[in-house]
TIBATOR-478615 format. One line per 10 residues: their letters; for each residue x, y, z of C-alpha. Coordinates in steps of 0.1 Angstrom, whole numbers, plus 2048, in hexadecimal, padded with zeros to 3 digits. Layout:
N
a = X,Y,Z  ...
//
This chain:
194
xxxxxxxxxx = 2FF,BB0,142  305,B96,15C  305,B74,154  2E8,B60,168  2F3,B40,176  2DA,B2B,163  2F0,B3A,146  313,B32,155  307,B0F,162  300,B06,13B
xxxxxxxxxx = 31D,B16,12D  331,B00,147  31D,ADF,13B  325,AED,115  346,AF2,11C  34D,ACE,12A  33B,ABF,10C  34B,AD3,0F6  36E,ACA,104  362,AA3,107
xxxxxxxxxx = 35A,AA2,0DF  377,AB0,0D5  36E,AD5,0D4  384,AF2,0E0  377,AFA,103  393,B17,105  387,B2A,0E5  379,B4B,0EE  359,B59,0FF  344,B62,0DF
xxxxxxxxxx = 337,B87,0E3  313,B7B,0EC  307,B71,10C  309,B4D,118  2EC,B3B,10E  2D9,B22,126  2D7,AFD,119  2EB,B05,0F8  2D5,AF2,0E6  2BD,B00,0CD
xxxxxxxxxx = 297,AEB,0CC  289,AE9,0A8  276,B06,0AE  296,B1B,0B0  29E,B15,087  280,B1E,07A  285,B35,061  26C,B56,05C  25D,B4E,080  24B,B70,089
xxxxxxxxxx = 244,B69,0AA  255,B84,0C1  25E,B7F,0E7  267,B96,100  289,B95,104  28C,BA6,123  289,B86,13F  279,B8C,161  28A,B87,184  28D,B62,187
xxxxxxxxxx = 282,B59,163  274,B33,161  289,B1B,14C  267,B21,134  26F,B45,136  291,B41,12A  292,B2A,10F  276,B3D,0FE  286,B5A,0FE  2A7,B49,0F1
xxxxxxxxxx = 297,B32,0D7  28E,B53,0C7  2B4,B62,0C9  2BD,B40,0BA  2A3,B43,0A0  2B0,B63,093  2D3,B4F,095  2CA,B39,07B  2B6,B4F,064  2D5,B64,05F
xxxxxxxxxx = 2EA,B46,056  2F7,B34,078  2F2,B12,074  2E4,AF7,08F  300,AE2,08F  2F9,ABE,0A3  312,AB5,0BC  31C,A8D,0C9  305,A92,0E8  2E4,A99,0D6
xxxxxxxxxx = 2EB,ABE,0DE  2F6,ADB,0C8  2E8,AF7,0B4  2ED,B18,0AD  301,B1F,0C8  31A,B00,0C2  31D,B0D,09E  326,B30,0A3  341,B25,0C3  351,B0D,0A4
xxxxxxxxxx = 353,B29,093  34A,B4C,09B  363,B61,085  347,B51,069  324,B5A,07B  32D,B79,08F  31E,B8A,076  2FC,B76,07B  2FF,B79,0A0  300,B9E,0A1
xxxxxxxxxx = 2E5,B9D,08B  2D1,B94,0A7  2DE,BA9,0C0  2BA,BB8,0C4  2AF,B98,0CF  2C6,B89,0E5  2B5,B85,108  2BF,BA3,122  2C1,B93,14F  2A9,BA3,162
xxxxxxxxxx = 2AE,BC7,16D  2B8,BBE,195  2D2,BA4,17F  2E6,BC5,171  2FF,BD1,189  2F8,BF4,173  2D8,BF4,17F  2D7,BE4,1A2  2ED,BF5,1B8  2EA,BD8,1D1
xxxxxxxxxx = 2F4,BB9,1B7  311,BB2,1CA  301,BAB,1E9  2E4,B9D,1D6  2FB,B83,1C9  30B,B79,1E6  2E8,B75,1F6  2DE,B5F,1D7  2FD,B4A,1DB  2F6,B43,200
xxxxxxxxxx = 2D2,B3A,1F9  2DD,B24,1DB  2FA,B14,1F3  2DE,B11,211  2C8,AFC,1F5  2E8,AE1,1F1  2F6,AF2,1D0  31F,AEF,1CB  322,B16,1BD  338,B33,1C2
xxxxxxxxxx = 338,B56,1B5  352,B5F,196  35C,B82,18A  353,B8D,1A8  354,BB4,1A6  352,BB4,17F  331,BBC,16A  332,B96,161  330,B8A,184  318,B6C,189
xxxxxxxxxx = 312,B49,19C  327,B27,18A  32A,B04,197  347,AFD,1A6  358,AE2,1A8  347,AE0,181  345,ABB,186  32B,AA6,172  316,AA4,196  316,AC3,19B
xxxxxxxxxx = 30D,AD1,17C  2EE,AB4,17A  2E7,AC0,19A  2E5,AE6,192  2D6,ADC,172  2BA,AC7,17C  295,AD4,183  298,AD6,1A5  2BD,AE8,1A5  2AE,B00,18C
xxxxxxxxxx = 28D,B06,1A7  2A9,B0F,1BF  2B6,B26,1AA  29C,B38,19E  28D,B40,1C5  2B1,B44,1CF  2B1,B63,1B2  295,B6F,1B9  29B,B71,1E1  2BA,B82,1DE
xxxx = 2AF,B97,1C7  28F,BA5,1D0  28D,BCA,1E3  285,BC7,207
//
């Protein structure tokens, strides 16, 4: 599954907080897919929350759209044990807990394998024999639109759009409402049959 660059952007931010408070920005990828604002709301740890949501996210998901679906991949987090630990910024969660230590809640993540969210179909490279041409449409819309991004992995099944230079302005650029917007029609530009 290809990593969406709404995922990469917040693994980037993650990654620089982590390595600002101390945490070890070099540790390993965990085994799950990068998880956009790697924070979890107070919805996320409610425990015995039946509500189920489609996992499966549409081309050019909304920011709505993709929290729901992974405040409930988080919720399952913490009902099988992965706690919500804060972090110095306000941020933290599930996520934060399980990269501090995920020889101890692997078990909890995999759990939840069922429910982690799955990138649109046209997303897959499996399934979209024109994702790399997709993707280099997307990064020229997203570059046309003002954004600081570049393709990474190119060629790889984990091929996808990052910030680059990762500097704080271009991450708050990418990451604001608008930088998302651009994103999101960029996606779904690219990616759309003609």
């Amino acid at each position: 599954m290809r990593n969406a660059k709404v995922k990469n952007i917040a693994v980037a931010a993650l990654l620089l907080s982590l390595a600002a408070c101390g945490g070890h920005a070099d540790a390993p990828e965990p085994q799950v897919a990068a998880i956009p604002g790697a924070t979890a709301p107070a919805s996320a740890g409610t425990a015995g929350s039946t509500t189920e949501v489609d996992r499966q996210l549409p081309l050019g998901a909304t920011k709505e759209e993709i929290n729901r679906a992974y405040d409930a991949y988080y919720a399952c987090w913490t009902q099988h044990g992965v706690p919500s630990d804060p972090a110095p910024d306000g941020n933290g969660g599930p996520l934060l807990s399980y990269k501090k230590n995920q020889k101890k809640y692997q078990a909890a993540v995999d759990a939840c394998a069922d429910k982690e969210p799955l990138d649109a179909p046209e997303l897959d490279p499996h399934q979209n024999p024109n994702f790399a041409d997709d993707l280099r449409k997307e990064l020229q819309c997203d570059r046309g639109h003002g954004l600081s991004v570049e393709i990474r992995q190119a060629g790889t099944d984990d091929a996808g759009i990052w910030v680059a230079p990762e500097t704080k302005a271009n991450l708050a650029k990418a990451n604001s409402d608008a930088g998302m917007e651009i994103q999101r029609q960029c996606e779904i530009s690219a990616f759309t049959a003609k």
